[in-house]
BALOBA-1460 file (C-alpha; in Angstrom, 3 decimals):
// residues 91
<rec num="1" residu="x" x="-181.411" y="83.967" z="-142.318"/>
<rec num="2" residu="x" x="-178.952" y="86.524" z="-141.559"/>
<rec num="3" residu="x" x="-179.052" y="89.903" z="-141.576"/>
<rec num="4" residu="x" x="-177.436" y="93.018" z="-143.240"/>
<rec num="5" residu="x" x="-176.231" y="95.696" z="-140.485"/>
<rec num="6" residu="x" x="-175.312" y="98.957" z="-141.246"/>
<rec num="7" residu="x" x="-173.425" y="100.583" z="-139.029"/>
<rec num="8" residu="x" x="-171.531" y="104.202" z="-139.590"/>
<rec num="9" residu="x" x="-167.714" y="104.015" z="-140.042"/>
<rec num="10" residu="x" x="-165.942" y="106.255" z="-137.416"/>
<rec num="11" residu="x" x="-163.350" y="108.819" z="-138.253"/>
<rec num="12" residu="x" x="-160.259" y="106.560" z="-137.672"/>
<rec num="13" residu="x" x="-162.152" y="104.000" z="-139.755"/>
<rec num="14" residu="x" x="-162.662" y="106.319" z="-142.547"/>
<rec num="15" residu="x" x="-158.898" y="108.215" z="-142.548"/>
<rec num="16" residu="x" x="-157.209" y="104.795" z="-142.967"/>
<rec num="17" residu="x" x="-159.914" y="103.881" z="-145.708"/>
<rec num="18" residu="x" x="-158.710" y="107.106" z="-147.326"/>
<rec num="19" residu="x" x="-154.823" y="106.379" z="-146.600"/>
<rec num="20" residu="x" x="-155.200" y="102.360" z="-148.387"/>
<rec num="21" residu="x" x="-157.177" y="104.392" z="-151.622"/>
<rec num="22" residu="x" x="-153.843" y="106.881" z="-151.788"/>
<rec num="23" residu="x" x="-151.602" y="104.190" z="-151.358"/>
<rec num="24" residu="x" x="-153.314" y="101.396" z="-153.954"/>
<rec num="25" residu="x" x="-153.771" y="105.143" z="-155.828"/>
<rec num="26" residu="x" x="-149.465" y="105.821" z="-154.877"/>
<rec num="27" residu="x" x="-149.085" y="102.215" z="-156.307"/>
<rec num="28" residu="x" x="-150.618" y="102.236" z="-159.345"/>
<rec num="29" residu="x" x="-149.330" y="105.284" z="-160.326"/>
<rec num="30" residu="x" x="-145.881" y="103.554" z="-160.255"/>
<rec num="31" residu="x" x="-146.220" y="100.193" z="-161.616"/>
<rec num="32" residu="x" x="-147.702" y="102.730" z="-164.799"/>
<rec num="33" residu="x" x="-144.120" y="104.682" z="-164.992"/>
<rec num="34" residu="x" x="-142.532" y="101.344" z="-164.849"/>
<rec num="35" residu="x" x="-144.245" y="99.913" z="-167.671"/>
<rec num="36" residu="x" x="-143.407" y="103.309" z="-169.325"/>
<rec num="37" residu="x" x="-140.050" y="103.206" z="-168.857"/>
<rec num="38" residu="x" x="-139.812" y="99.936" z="-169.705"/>
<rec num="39" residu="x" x="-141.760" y="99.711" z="-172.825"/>
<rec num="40" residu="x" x="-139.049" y="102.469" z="-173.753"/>
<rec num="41" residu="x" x="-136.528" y="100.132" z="-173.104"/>
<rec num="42" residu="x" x="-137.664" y="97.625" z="-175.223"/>
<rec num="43" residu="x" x="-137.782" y="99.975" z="-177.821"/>
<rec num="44" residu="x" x="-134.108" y="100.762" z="-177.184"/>
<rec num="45" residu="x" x="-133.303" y="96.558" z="-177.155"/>
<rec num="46" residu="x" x="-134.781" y="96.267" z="-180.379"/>
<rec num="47" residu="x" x="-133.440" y="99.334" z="-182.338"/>
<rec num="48" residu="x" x="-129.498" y="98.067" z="-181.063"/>
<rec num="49" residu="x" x="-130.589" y="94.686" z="-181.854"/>
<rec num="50" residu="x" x="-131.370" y="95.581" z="-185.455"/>
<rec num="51" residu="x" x="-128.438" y="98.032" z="-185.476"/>
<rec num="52" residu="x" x="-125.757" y="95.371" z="-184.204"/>
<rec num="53" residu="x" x="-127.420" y="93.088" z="-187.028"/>
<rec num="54" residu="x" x="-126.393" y="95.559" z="-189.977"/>
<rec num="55" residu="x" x="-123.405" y="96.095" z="-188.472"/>
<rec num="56" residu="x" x="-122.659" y="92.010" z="-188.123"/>
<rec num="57" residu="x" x="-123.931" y="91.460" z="-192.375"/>
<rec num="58" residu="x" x="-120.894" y="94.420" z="-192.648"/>
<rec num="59" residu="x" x="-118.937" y="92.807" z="-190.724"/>
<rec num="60" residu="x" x="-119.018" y="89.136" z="-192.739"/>
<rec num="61" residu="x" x="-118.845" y="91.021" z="-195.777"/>
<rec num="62" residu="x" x="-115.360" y="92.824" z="-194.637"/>
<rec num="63" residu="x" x="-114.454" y="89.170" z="-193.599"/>
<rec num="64" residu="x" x="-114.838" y="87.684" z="-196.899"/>
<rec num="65" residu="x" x="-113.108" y="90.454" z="-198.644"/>
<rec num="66" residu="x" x="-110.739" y="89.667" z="-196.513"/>
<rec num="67" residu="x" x="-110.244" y="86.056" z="-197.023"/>
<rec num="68" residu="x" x="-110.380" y="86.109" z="-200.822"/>
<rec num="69" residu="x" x="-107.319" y="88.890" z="-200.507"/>
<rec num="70" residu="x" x="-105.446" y="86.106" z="-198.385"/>
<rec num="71" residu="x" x="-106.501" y="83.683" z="-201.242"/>
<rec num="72" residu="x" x="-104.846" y="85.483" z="-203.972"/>
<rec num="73" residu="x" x="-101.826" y="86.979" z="-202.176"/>
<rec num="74" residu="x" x="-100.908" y="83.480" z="-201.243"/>
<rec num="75" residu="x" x="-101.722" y="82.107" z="-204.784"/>
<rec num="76" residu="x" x="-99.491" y="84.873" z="-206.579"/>
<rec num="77" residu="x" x="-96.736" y="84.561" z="-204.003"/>
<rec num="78" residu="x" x="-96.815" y="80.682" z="-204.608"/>
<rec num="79" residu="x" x="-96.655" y="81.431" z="-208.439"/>
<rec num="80" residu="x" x="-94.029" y="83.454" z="-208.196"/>
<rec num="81" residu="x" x="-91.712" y="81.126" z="-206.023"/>
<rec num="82" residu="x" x="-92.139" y="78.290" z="-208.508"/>
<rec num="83" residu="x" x="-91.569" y="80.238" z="-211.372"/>
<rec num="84" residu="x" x="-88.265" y="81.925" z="-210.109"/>
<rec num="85" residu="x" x="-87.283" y="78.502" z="-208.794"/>
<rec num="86" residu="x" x="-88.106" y="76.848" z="-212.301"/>
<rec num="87" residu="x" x="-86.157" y="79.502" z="-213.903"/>
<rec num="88" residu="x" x="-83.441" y="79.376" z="-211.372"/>
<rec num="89" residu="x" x="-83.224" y="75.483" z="-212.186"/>
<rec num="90" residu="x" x="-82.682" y="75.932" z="-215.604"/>
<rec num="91" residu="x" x="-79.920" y="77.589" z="-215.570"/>
C-alpha cells in the first residue's frame, strides 16, 4: 500500500508555481480578446453579407430593366426599317 508524503514546496518551487498560474492566467486572458474580436468580426461578415445581397436583388433588377430596354429599342428600330423599306419599295 503506498503512501501519501507531504513534503513543503521550497521557494523556487513555489515562484515558478506562481509564474505557470500568470502565464495559463496571461493566456486565457488572450484567447478571451480573440474570441472578442472575432465574434465582432463575424458580426461584420454577416451584416456585408446581407448588405452585398440587397445590393445583388438591385442589381438583377437594373439588369432586367435593362434588357427589356434592349428588347424594345431593337423591336422599334426593326419596325421602322421594314416600314421605310416597304414604303421605299412602293414607290
Amino acid at each position: 500500500m503506498k503512501t501519501k508524503s507531504i513534503r513543503m514546496r521550497s521557494a523556487k518551487e513555489t515562484k515558478e508555481m506562481e509564474s505557470i498560474e500568470k502565464y495559463r492566467t496571461d493566456v486565457t486572458l488572450h484567447l478571451v480578446k480573440i474570441t472578442g474580436e472575432l465574434a465582432h468580426i463575424r458580426e461584420k461578415v454577416e451584416s456585408n453579407h446581407t448588405h452585398l445581397e440587397k445590393i445583388n436583388g438591385r442589381l438583377t433588377t437594373a439588369e432586367h430593366s435593362i434588357t427589356a430596354m434592349k428588347t424594345i429599342g431593337t423591336t422599334l428600330t426593326i419596325t421602322i426599317g421594314v416600314i421605310l423599306t416597304w414604303l421605299g419599295l412602293g414607290k
